[in-house]
C-alpha positions as CSV (number, residue, x, y, z in Angstrom):
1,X,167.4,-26.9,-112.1
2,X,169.9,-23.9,-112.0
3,X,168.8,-23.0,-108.6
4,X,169.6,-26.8,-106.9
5,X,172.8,-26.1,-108.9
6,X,173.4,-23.0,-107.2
7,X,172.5,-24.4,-103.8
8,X,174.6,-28.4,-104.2
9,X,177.8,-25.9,-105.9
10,X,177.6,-22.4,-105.4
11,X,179.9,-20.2,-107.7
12,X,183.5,-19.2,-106.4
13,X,183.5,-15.9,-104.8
14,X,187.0,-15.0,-104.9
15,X,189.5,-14.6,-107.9
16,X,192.8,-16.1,-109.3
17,X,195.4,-13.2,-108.8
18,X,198.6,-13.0,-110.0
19,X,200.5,-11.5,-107.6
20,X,204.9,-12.2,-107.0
21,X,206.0,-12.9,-103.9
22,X,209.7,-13.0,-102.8
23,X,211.1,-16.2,-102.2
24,X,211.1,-17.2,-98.1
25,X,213.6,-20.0,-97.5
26,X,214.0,-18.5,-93.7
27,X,212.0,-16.4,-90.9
28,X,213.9,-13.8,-91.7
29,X,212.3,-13.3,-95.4
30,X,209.0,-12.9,-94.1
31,X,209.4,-9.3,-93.7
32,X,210.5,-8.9,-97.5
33,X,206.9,-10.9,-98.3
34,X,204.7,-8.9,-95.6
35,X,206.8,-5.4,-97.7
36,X,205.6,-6.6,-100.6
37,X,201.7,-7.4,-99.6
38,X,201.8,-4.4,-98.1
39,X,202.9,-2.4,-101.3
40,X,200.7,-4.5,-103.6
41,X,197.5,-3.2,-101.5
42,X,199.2,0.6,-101.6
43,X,199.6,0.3,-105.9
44,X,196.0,-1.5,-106.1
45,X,197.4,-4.6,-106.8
46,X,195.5,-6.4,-104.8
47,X,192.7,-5.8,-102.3
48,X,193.4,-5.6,-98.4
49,X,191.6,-8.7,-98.0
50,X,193.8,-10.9,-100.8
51,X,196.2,-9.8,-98.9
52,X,195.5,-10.7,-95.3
53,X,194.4,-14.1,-97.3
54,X,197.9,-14.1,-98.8
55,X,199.0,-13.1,-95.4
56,X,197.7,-16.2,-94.2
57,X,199.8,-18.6,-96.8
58,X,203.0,-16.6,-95.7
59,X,202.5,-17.7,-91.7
60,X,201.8,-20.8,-92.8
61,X,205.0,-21.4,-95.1
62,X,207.6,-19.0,-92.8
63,X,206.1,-21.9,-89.8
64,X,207.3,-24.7,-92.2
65,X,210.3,-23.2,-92.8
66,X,210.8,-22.8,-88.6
67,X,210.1,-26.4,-88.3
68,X,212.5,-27.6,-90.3
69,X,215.3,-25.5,-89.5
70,X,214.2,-26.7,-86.0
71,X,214.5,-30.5,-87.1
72,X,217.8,-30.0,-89.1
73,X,219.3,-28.4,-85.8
74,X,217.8,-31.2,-83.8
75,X,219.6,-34.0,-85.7
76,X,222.7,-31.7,-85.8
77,X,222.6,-32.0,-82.0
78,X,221.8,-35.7,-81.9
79,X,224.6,-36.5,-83.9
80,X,227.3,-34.1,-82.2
81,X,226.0,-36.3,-78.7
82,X,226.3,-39.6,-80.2
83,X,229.9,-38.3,-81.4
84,X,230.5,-37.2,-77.9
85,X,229.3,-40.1,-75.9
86,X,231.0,-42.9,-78.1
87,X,234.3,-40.4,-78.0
88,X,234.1,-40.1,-74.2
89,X,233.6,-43.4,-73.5
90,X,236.6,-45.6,-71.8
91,X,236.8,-49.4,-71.5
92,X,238.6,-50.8,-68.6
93,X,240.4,-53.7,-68.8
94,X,240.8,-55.0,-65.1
């Protein structure tokens, strides 16, 4: 019986690690967290593979953060041309 077990749900092969990242509210923080991973694998923190796994989470997060700096400066723009248009516009009265 434990071996169908073992097959339908094999056991977890990696670990819950506690490890603190800095916080990454822009692209620019992602050298701070890539510092950090790096220093964590130097002290034996964690191994080099948690933290090309961790590595992994921080692409994916510093993308998110690209996108929607990307979307707030898009609607920025949007709005500054809907300013300009309906500023710019002239009625003639003929």
């Amino acid at each position: 019986m434990r071996l169908c077990l073992d097959r339908l749900c094999p056991p977890r092969k990696d670990r819950t690690i506690t490890f603190t990242l800095p916080e990454i509210e822009t692209a620019a923080d992602l050298t701070k967290a890539t510092r950090a991973l790096m220093q964590g694998v130097a002290d034996g923190e964690i191994t080099p593979a948690e933290a090309a796994e961790l590595s992994k989470l921080v692409e994916a997060h510093v993308k998110a953060v690209e996108v929607r700096d990307v979307a707030a400066r898009l609607i920025a723009l949007e709005q500054a041309a809907e300013q300009t248009s309906a500023g710019g516009r002239r009625q003639w009265h003929g």
